[in-house]
C-alpha positions as CSV (number, residue, x, y, z in Angstrom):
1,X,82.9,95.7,112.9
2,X,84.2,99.0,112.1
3,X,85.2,99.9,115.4
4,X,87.4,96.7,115.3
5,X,89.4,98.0,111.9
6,X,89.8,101.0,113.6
7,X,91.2,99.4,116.8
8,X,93.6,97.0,114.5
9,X,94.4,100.6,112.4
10,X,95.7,102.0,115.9
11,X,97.6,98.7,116.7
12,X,99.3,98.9,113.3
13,X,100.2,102.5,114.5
14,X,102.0,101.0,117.6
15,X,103.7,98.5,115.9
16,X,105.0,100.6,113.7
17,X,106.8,102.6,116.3
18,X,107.4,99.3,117.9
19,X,109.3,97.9,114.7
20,X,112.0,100.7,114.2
21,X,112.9,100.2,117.8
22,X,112.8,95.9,117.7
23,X,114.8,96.4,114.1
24,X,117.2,98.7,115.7
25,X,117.6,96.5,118.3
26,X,118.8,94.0,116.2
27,X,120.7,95.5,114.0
28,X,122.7,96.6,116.8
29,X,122.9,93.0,118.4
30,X,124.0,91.3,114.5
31,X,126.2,94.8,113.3
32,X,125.0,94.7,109.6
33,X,121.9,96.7,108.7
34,X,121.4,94.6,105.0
35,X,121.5,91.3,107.1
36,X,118.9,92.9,109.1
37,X,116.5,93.9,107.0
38,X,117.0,90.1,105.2
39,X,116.5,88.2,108.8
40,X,113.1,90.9,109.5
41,X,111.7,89.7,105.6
42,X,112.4,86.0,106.3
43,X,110.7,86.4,109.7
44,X,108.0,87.8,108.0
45,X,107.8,85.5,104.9
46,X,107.6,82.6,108.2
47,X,105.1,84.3,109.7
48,X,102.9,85.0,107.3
49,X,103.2,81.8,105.4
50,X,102.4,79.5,108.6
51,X,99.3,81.9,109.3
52,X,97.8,81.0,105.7
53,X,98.6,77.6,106.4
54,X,96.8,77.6,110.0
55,X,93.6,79.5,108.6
56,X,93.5,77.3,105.7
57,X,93.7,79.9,103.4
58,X,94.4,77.6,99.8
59,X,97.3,79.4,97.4
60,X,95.8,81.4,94.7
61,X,95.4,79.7,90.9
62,X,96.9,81.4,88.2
63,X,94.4,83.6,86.6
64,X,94.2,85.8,89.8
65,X,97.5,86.1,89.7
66,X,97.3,87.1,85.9
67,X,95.0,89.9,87.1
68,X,96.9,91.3,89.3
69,X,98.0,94.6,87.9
70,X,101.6,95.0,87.5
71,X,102.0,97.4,90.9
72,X,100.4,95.1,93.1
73,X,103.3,93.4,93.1
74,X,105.8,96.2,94.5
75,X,104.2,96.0,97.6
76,X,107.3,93.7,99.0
77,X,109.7,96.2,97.9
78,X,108.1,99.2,99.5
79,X,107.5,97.0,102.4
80,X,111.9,96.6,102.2
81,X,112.0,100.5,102.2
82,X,110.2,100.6,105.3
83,X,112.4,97.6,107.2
84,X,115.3,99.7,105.9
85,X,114.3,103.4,106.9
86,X,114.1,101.3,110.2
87,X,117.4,100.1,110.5
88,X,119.3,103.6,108.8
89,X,116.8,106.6,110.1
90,X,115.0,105.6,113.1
91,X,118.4,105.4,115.7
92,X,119.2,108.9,113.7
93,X,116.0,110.3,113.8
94,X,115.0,109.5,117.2
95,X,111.5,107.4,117.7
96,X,109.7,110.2,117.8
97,X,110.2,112.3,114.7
98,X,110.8,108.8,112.4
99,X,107.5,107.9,113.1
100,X,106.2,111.4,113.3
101,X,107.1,111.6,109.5
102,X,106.1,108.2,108.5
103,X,102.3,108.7,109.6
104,X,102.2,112.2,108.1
105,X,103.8,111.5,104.7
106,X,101.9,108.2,104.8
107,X,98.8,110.4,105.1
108,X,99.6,113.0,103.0
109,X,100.2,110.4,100.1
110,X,96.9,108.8,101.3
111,X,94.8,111.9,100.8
112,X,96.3,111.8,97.2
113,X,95.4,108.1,96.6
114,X,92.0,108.6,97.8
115,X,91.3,112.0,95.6
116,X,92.3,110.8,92.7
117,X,90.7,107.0,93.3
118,X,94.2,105.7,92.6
119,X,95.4,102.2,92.9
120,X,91.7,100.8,93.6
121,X,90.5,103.4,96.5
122,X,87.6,105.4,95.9
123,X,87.1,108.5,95.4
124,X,87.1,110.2,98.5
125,X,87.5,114.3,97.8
126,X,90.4,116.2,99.7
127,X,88.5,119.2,101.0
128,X,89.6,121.8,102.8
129,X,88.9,120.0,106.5
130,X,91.1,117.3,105.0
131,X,94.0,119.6,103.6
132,X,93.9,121.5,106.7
133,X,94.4,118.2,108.8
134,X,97.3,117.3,106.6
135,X,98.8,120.7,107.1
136,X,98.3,120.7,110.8
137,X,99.9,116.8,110.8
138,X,103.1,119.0,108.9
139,X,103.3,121.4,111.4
140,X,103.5,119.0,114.1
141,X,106.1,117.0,112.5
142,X,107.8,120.6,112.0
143,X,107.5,121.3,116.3
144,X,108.9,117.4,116.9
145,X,111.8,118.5,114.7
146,X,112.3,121.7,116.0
147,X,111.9,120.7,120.1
């Protein structure tokens, strides 16, 4: 089982790179970058919403959503900033380097999350193997900006 979350891990990798180019694609094709990012979320929102419906997964009553804590619920907006670093960095950037960046600030941030056991994760110490990953992840974004 664990080998399969890595494998979909790595296939959420691709499609990340994947995404800038498909929402570039289409920003070109429509000419509006805000219209863009709308059509990608309503894709999305369709998507995801006939998936629950096809694995019968029932809507959730109201004292789960009470639980939630307050942050749980940003996750749409940061999901916005990355439609929209699609659309306005990537054809800047170049493939490469956007998505260079976005797994090594992702990761840095991660190491964070996980060493301080914030926002649910546990606790998972950023020792020196881990730092000096992180650092070697920076120097590389450093070379694909550079070359």
């Amino acid at each position: 089982m664990y080998l399969l979350f890595l494998l979909f891990a790595v296939a959420a990798g691709v499609t990340s790179a994947l995404q800038s180019g498909t929402n570039n694609a289409l920003q070109k094709a429509l000419g509006t970058q805000l219209w863009t990012v709308s059509i990608v979320s309503l894709v999305t929102l369709t998507v995801s919403l006939l998936l629950s419906l096809a694995t019968g997964e029932r809507l959730p009553n109201g004292a789960a959503v009470a639980q939630a804590p307050w942050w749980a619920w940003t996750g749409g907006v940061l999901g916005i900033v990355f439609v929209l670093a699609t659309v306005y960095a990537s054809p800047r950037l170049g493939a490469g380097l956007f998505v260079a960046l976005i797994v090594t600030a992702s990761t840095v941030a991660a190491l964070v999350l996980d060493h301080f056991g914030w926002m649910g994760f546990e606790i998972h110490q950023a020792g020196i193997a881990r730092i000096a990953g992180a650092a070697l992840m920076i120097t590389g974004v450093a070379l694909i900006a550079i070359f």
